[in-house]
C-alpha positions, 0 to 999 in steps of 0.5 A: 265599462264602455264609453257610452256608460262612462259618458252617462255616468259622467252626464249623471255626476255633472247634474250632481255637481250643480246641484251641490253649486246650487245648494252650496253644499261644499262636502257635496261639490268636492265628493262630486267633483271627485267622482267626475273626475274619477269617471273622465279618467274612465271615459279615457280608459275606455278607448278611442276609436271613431265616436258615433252619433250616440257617444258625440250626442253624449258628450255635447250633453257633458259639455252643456253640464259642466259649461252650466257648472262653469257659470255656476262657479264663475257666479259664486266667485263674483258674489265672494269678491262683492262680499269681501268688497263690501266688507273691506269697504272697496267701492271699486272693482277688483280689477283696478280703475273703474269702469267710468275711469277707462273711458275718461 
């Protein structure tokens, strides 16, 4: 596989992972996951050597993707940690003082 196709296989896995963020589709996120992680390993195994424009263009790509799969996670994070609040009755944040008490 050269690294142009393991970037793209790469690229197609990451559209895959956020889908399975959007959908919260927990089986999906892990096979997807999975699968990134297994086609990183191939994208290293296929060398080094200089990147032409087409290999830096793709890998710009993949980290647009997984930047998108980050907020996606961080979101979901934030929406569990409101969740829990509300359901321990925590009006405050999970960080400690309020916002309103630092600036007091």
């Amino acid at each position: 596989m050269t690294r142009r196709d393991a970037l793209i296989r790469v690229i197609d896995l990451l559209h895959v992972e956020i889908a399975a963020l959007k959908s919260n589709d927990v089986a999906a996120l892990e096979r997807a996951t999975r699968d990134k992680l297994i086609a990183i390993e191939a994208v290293a195994a296929a060398g080094g050597g200089p990147a032409g424009p087409d290999i830096r263009e793709l890998a710009d790509e993949a980290n647009r993707l997984n930047e998108t799969c980050r907020i996606y996670t961080n979101l979901m994070a934030a929406n569990v940690r409101r969740r829990l609040q509300m359901l321990t009755g925590s009006a405050a944040s999970g960080y400690g003082r309020s916002a309103a008490g630092a600036y007091a």
